[in-house]
N, C-alpha and C positions, 0 to 999 in steps of 0.2 A: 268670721268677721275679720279676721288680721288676714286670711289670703286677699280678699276684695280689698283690703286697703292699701296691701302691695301690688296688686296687681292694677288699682287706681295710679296707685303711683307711678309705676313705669309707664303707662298710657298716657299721663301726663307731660312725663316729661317731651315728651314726641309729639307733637301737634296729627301731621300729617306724612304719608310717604313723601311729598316734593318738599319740606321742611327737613324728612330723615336725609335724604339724597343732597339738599344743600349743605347737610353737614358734613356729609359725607363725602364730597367734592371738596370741601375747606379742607378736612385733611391732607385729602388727596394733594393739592395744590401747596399746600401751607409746609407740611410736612414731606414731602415727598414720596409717601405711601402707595401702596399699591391699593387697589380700593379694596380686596378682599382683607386685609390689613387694615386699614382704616375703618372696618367693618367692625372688626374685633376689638380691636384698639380703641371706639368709641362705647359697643359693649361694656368692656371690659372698666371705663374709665366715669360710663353712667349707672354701672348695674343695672342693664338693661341684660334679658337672657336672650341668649342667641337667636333663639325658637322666632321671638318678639321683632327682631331684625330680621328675619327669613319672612314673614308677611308684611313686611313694611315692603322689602326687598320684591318680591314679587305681586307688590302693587304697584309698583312704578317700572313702566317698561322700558325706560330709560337706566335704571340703576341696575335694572337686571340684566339687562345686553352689555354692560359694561361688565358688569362679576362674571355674566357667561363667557365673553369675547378673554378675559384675563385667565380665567379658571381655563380655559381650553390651549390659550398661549402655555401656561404651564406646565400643561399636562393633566390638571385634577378631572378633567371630563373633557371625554372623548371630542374629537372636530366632527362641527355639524356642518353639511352641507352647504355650499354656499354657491351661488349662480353666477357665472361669469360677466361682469358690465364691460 
């Protein structure tokens, strides 16, 4: 009974993936973050578990082109092809 009502609770606090990604863009912009940072940083500040943010994250294809396009500027994952325009 107390895991459903934590895990009520983190569901809660997130409405929707385009709800998690506006917040997630406020960082970005507000703070100066990077958005994989801004990732963790809102985790970290909602107790929200990462896992929880990885399917919000890859329901919006938008926030996830953004963490991929960053993550590969870094270095964390490899460069994916890309077509010449």
């Amino acid at each position: 009974m107390i895991i459903t009502e934590i895990n009520s609770m983190e569901i809660n606090s997130i409405k929707s993936p385009s709800q998690f990604m506006l917040e997630i863009d406020k960082l970005v912009d507000e703070k100066g973050m990077d958005y994989i940072e801004a990732v963790l940083y809102y985790c970290d500040s909602q107790d929200i578990e990462i896992e929880t943010a990885a399917s919000l994250i890859k329901s919006s294809a938008k926030l996830k082109a953004k963490v991929q396009i960053e993550a590969e500027n870094q270095n964390y994952l490899p460069k994916s092809g890309k077509l010449p325009l």
